[in-house]
C-alpha positions as CSV (number, residue, x, y, z in Angstrom):
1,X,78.9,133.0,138.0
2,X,77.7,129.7,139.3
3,X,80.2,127.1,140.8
4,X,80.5,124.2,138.4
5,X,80.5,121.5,141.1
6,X,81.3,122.4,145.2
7,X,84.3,121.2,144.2
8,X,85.2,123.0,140.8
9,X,85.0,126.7,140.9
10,X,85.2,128.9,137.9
11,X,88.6,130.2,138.1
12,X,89.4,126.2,139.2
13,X,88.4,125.4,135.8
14,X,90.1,127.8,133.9
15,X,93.1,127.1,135.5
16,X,93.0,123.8,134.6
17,X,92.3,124.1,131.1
18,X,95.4,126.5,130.9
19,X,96.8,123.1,132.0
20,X,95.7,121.5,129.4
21,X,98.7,121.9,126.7
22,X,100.9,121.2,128.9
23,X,99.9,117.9,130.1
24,X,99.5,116.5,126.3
25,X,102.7,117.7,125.6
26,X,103.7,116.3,128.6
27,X,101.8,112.9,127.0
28,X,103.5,113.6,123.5
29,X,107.4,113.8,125.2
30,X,106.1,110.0,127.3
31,X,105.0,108.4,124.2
32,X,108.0,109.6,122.5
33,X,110.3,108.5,125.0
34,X,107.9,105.0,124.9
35,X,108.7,104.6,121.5
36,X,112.3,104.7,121.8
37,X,112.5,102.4,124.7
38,X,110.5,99.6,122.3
39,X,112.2,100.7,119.6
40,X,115.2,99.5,121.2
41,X,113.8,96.4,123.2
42,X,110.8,95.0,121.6
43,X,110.6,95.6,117.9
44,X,113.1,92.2,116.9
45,X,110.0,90.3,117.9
46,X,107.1,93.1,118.4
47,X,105.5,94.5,115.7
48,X,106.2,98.3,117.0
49,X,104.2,100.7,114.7
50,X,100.8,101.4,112.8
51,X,101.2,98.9,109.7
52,X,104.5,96.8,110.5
53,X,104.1,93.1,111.4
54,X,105.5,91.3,114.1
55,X,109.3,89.4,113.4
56,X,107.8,86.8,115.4
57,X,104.3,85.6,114.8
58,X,103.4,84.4,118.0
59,X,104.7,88.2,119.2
60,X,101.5,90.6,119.0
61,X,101.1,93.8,117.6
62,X,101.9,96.4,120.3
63,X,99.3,98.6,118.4
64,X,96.3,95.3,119.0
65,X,97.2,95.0,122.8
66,X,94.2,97.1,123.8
67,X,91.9,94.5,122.6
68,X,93.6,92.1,124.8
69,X,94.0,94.2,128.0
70,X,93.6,97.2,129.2
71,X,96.4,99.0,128.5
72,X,96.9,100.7,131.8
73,X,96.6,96.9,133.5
74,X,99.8,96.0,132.1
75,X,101.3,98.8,134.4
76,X,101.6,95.8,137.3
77,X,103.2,93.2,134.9
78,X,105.3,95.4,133.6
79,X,106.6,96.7,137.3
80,X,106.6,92.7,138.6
81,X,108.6,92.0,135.3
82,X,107.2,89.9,132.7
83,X,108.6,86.3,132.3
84,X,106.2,84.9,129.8
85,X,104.7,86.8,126.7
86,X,105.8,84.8,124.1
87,X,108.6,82.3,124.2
88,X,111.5,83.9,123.6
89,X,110.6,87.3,125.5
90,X,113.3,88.4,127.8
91,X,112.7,89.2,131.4
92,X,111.7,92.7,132.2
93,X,111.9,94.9,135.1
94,X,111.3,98.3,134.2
95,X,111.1,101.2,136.3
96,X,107.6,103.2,136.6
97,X,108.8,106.0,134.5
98,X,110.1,104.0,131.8
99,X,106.7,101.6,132.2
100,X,104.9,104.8,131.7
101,X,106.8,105.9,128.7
102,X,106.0,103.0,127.4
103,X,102.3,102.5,127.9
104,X,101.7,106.2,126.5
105,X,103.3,105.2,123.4
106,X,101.0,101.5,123.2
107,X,97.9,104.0,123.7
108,X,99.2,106.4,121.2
109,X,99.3,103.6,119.0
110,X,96.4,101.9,119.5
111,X,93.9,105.4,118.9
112,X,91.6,105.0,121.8
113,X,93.5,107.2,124.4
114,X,92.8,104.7,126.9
């Protein structure tokens, strides 16, 4: 059999598609973690799920952020911690793994797997 790329041998490839369930249960545990943390932290003002609406209407829709940003660009702002979102948005300094958790479950929301 014929090497897929130099790189990316047959039994390479195989290997990592017995990866595969893993990793999005890997992804499914994050986003479930992710929604806990807004669950906790953002939803008095965030609109937090597929259909809710914001408590505060200046507050976006977590689920319409990905036509503002790209999602995984909010990964610096949420590490810097975020002063100004909306005017009554706390500070933020969240650690990677809870910024991580938290941007699975924004992509999971959003339905483009960005």
């Amino acid at each position: 059999m014929k090497p897929l790329s130099p790189l990316l041998s047959p039994g390479l490839a195989i290997a990592l598609l017995a990866l595969l369930p893993a990793m999005e249960a890997q992804a499914a545990n994050n986003a479930e973690k992710g929604r806990v943390f807004v669950e906790s932290n953002c939803a008095r003002c965030h609109a937090i799920g597929l259909d809710d609406d914001s408590h505060m209407p200046e507050a976006p829709p977590l689920r319409t952020l990905h036509n503002r940003y790209p999602i995984d660009s909010l990964t610096e702002a949420f590490a810097e911690g975020i002063v100004t979102g909306h005017p009554q948005m706390p500070e933020f300094q969240l650690d990677t793994d809870t910024i991580s958790d938290m941007l699975a479950y924004i992509k999971s929301l959003s339905g483009t797997g960005q």
